[in-house]
N, C-alpha and C positions, 0 to 999 in steps of 0.2 A: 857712745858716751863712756867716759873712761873713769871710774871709779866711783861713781855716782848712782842714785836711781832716779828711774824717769819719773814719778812721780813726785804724790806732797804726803809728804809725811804729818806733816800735822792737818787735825782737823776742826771745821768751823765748829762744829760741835764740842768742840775743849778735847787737851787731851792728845797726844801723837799715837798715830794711826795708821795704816794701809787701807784706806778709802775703799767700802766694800764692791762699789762699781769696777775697780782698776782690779780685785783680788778676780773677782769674776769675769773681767773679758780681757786681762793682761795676764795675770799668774796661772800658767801652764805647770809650774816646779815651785811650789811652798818650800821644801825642803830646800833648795836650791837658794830660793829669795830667802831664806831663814839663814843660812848661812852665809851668804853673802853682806847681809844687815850685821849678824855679829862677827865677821872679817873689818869692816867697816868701824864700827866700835872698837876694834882691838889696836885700830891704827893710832901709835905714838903720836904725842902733839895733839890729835884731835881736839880743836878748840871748840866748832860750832856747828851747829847745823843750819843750812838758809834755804826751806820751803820753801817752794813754788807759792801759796798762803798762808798765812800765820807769821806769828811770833816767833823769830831768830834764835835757837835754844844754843846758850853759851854758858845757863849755867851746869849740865852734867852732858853732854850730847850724846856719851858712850852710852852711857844709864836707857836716855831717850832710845837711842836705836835696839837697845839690849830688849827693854819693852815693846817696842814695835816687832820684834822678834820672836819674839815669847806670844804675842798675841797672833801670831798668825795662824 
């Protein structure tokens, strides 16, 4: 997968997130998916983000993954 991650960042529970089943049996490097999430964010143009479920976030997406960042 090429510049993406494999999961859903947003959660049914409201609120974007790294789903704490995927941090537990996928994230082997938090620091790693930490910064990769804010690489992600810093890229120009970024208009939107399109989870796997939820709600399409087009109005801050860089904001979205900065928080999903920050929370891990």
């Amino acid at each position: 997968m090429s510049g993406g991650t494999p999961f859903s960042v947003k959660h049914p529970g409201g609120g974007a997130k790294v789903p704490p089943v995927y941090k537990l049996l996928f994230t082997r490097d938090r620091v790693a998916l930490r910064a990769h999430l804010l690489r992600l964010a810093a890229l120009p143009g970024l208009s939107r983000l399109v989870p796997t479920h939820g709600r399409i976030e087009s109005d801050d997406p860089a904001a979205t993954l900065r928080a999903v960042a920050e929370a891990l």
